[in-house]
C-alpha positions in Angstrom: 209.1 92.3 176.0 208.2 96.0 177.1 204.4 96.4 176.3 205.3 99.6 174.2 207.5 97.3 171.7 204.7 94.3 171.6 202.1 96.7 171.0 204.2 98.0 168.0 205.1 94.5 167.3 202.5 92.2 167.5 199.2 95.0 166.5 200.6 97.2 163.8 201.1 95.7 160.4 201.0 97.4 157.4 198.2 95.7 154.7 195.5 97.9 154.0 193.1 100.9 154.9 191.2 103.8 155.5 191.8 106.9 158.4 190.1 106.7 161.9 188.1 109.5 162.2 186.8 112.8 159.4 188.4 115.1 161.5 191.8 113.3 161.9 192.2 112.5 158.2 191.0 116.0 157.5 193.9 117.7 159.4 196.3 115.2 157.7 195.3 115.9 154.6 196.6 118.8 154.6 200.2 117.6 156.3 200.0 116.0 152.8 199.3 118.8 150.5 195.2 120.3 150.5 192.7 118.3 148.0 191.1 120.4 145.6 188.3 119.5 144.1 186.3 121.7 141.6 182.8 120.5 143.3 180.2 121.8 145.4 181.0 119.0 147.8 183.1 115.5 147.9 184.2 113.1 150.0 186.8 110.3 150.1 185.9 107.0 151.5 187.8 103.9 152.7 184.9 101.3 152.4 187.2 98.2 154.4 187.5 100.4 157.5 184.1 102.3 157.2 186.1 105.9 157.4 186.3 108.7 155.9 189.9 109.9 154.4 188.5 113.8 153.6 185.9 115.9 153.0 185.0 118.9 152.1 181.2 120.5 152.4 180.2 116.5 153.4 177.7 116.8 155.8 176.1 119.9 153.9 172.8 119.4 152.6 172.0 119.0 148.9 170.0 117.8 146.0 171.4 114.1 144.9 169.1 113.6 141.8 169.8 110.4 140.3 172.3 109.0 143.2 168.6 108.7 144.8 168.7 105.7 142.9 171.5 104.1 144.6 168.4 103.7 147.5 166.0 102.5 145.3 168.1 100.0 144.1 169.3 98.8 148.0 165.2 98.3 148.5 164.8 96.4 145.4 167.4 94.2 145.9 166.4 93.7 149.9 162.7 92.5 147.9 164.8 90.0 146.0 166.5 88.7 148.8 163.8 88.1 150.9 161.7 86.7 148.3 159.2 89.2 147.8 160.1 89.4 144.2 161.5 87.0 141.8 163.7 88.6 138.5 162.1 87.1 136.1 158.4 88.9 137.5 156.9 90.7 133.9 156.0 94.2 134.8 153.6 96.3 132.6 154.6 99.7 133.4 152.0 102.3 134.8 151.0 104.9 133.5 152.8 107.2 136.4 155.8 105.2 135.1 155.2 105.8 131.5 154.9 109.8 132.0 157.9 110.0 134.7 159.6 113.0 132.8 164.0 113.0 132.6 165.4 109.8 131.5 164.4 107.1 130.9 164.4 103.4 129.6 161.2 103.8 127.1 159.0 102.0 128.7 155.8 101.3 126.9 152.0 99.4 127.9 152.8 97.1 124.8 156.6 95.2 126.2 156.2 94.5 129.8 159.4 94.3 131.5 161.1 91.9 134.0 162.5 93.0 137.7 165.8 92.2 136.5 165.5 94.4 132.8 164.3 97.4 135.3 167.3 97.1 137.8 169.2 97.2 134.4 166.9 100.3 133.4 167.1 101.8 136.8 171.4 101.4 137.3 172.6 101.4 134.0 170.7 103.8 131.9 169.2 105.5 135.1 165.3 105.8 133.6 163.2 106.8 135.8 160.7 105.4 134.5 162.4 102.1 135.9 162.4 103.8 139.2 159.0 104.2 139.1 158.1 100.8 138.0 160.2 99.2 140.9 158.8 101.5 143.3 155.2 100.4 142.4 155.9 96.9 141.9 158.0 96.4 145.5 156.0 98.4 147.8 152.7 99.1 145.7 152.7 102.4 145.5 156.1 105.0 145.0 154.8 106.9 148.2 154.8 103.8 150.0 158.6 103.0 148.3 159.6 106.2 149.9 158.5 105.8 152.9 160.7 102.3 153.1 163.3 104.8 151.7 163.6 107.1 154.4 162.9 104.5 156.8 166.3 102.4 155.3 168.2 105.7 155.3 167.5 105.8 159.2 168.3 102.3 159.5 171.8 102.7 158.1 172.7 106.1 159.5 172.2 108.5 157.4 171.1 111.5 159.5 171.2 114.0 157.1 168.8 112.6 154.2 165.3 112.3 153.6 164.0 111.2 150.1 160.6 112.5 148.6 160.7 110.0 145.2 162.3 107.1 144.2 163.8 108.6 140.8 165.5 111.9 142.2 163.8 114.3 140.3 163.6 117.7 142.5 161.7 118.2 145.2 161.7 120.8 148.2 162.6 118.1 150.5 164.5 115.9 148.9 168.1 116.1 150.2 171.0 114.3 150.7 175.0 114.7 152.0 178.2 113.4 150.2 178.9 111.4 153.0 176.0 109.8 153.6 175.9 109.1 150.0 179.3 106.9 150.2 177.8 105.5 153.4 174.8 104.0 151.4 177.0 103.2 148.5 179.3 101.2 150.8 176.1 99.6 152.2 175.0 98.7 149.0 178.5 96.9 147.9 178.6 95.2 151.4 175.2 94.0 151.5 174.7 93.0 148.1 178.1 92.0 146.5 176.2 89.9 143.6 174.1 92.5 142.8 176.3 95.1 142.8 178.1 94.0 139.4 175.2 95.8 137.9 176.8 98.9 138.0 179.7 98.1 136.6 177.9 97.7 133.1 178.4 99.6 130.0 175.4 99.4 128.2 171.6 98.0 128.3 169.4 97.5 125.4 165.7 97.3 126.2 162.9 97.4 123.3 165.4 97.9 120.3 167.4 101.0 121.9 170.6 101.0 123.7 171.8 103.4 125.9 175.4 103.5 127.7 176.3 104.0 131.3 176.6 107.8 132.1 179.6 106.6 134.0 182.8 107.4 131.9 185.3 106.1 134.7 183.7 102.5 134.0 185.8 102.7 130.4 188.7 104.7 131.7 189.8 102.8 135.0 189.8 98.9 135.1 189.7 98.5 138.5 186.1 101.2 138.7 183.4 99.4 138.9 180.5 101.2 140.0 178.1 103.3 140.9 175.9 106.3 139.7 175.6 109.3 138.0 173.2 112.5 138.6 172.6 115.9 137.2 170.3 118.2 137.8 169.9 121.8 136.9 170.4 122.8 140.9 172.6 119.5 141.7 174.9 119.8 139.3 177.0 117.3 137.6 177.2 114.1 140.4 178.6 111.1 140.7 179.6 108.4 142.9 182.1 106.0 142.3 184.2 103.0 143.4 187.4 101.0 142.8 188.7 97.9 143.6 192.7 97.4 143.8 194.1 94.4 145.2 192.1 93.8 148.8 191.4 98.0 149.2 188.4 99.3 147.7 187.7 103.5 147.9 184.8 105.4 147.1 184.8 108.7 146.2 181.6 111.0 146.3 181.8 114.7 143.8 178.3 116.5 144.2 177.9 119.8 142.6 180.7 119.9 139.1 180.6 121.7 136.9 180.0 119.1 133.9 180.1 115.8 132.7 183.9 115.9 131.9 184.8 117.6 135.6 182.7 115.1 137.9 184.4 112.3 135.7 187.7 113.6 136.4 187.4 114.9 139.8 186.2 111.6 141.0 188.9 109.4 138.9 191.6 112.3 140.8 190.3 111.3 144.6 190.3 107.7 143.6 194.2 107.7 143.0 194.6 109.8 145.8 193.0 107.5 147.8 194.6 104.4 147.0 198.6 106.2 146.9 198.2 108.7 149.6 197.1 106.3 152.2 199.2 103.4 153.7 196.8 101.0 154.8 197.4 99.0 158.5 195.8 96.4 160.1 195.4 97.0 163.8 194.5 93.9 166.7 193.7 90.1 164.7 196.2 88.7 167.1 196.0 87.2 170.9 198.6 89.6 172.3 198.5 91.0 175.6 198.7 94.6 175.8 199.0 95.2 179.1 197.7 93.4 182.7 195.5 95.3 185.2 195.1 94.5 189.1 192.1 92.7 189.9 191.1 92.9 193.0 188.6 90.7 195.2 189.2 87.7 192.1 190.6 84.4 191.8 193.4 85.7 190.0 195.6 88.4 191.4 195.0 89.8 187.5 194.4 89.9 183.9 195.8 90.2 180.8 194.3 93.1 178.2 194.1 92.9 174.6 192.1 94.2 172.0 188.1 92.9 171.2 189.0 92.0 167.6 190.7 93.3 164.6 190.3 96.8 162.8 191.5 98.9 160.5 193.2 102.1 159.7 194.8 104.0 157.0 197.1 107.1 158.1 198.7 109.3 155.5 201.8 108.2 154.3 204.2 110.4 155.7 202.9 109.4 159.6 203.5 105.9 159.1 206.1 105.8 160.9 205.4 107.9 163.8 202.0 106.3 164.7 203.1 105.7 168.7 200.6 103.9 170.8 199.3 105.0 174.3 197.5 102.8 176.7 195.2 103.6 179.9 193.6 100.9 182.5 191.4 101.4 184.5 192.5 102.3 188.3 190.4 99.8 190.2 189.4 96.7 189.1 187.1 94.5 191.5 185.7 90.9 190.5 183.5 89.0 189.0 185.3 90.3 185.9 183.8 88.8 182.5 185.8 88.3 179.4 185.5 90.8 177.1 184.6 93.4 179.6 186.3 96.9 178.5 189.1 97.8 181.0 191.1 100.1 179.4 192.1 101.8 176.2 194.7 102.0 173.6 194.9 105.5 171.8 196.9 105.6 168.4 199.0 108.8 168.4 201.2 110.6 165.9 202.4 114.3 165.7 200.8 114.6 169.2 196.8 114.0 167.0 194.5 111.0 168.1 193.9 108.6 165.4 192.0 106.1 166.6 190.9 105.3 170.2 190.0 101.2 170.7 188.7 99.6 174.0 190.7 97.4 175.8 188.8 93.8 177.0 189.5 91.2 179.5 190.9 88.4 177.7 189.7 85.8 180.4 186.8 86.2 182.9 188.2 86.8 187.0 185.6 84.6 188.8 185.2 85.9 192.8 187.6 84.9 194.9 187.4 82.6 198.3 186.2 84.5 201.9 189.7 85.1 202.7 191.2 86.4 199.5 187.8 89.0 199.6 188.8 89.7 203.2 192.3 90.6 202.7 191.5 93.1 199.5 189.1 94.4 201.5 191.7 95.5 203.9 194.3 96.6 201.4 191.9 98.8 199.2 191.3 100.1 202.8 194.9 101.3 202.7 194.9 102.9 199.3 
């Protein structure tokens, strides 16, 4: 078979996910029709293929107030998993915790609380008093929480925050971006997928007072099941949410609405969009070759190329069809060649715009050839 038609054969098959790069899925977005959101900034995230779908205002700078939690939480759960912590640990709250100001679970001296009633403080009625308490209780101290904060943030790529408290409440240089929000959101659900069904509750009652979850897509959507509200006076109404249908899960990011009822309905709108406006693909999983390259000085006379592994993309709906693959090898190829090694490249094109660009690896290693076969490619490469 041609290489062109088992390419388009054997590598692209429609199941599920996300676009290949910001800037590709931004310009399709609008082949699609333009998103509008009523927000200061938002993104749209595929969480199976790690992309983004679109943006606007991502990468810009702003105050996340409570999504701060969403960090504090990923430490305290890290402390879990490690053993640092146990659930069941009584804490009796400080009196920094007891005076953090905004909301808050009640703490009081008299009731100490368990880890696992303050993750339920901290996620589902977003006290920050629980914050506080956690922050204390994990790392000693809350400015030695942030510290572990910022240096986590690094850790998982997020260039453009830098937290100053473990609560969210303002501060000059506490910042954060929509996208590297739904990057620690999707770390969150990928590192701790037990865990994470805290923030799909409704409600929490701690010392005789319930309080229900900010988030009103949790009793609108079945398939939302997470994450966190925030509002501040200069954030704005924020929230960060997820949904899970069938084997795709999307997470979409507003910062900056203009109310409770607009974040809620913004976010539930890029959700939708998300899951319908996308057709999801499933790009390598198989052995096929892709195309063979000269090898020169080897054993073999050659080798096959395929792709490392298996990846995914989502392109808008309207491309699916016209996604037509393009593939480069390298010009001179000289053993010891080792399997895996990249050798080339396969670049996924439609309407004449790149959407994805993969290596393309040895499928075999090319051991050196014998004296005379070294000899003889010696002379021909000679003649090239």
């Amino acid at each position: 078979m041609h290489p062109i038609r088992a390419l388009i054969a054997a590598v692209l098959a429609t199941v599920a996910l996300a676009c290949a790069s910001a800037s590709a899925c931004a310009a399709s977005s609008g082949a699609s029709g333009r998103i509008e959101v009523a927000a200061k900034s938002w993104v749209l995230y595929d969480f199976n293929a790690r992309q983004v779908l679109a943006s606007e205002q991502g990468e810009r700078r702003f105050e996340p107030a409570s999504l701060t939690k969403l960090m504090t939480a990923y430490l305290v759960f890290q402390a879990l998993e490690r053993g640092d912590i146990e659930r069941s640990r009584m804490v009796t709250a400080s009196k920094a915790a007891l005076l953090a100001p905004g909301a808050r679970m009640y703490l009081d001296e008299r009731h100490p609380a368990t880890i696992d009633q303050l993750l339920r403080g901290l996620i589902v009625q977003s006290g920050n008093d629980a914050a506080v308490a956690l922050a204390e209780t994990v790392a000693g101290s809350e400015s030695r929480f942030v510290e572990r904060m910022n240096a986590q943030a690094q850790r998982l790529g997020l260039t453009n925050t830098r937290f100053a408290n473990a609560s969210g409440k303002p501060e000059a240089q506490h910042y954060s971006t929509s996208h590297d929000m739904a990057r620690l959101a999707a770390a969150l659900i990928r590192d701790f997928p037990k865990d994470y069904r805290l923030f799909a509750e409704r409600e929490f009652t701690f010392n005789g007072l319930t309080q229900p979850n900010r988030n009103r897509l949790l009793g609108r959507d079945p398939s939302v099941d997470g994450l966190k509200t925030g509002q501040t006076p200069a954030a704005g109404y924020c929230l960060v949410s997820s949904a899970k249908r069938g084997e795709r899960r999307i997470i979409a990011v507003v910062m900056g609405a203009a109310n409770d009822a607009a974040r809620a309905a913004q976010s539930q709108r890029l959700l939708n969009l998300g899951f319908t406006r996308w057709d999801a693909m499933r790009v390598g999983g198989s052995s096929a070759e892709l195309a063979r390259v000269r090898v020169w000085k080897g054993e073999s006379r050659d080798v096959a190329l395929g792709l490392a592994g298996e990846t995914l993309l989502a392109v808008p709906h309207q491309r699916r069809g016209r996604i037509q693959p393009r593939i480069e090898v390298r010009k001179l190829v000289e053993a010891p060649v080792t399997a895996g090694q990249p050798l080339g490249r396969l670049t996924l094109v439609a309407d004449g715009e790149t959407l994805a660009e993969y290596p393309l690896v040895a499928r075999e290693p090319v051991e050196l050839g014998g004296f005379f076969r070294r000899l003889v490619d010696t002379a021909l490469l000679w003649l090239e």
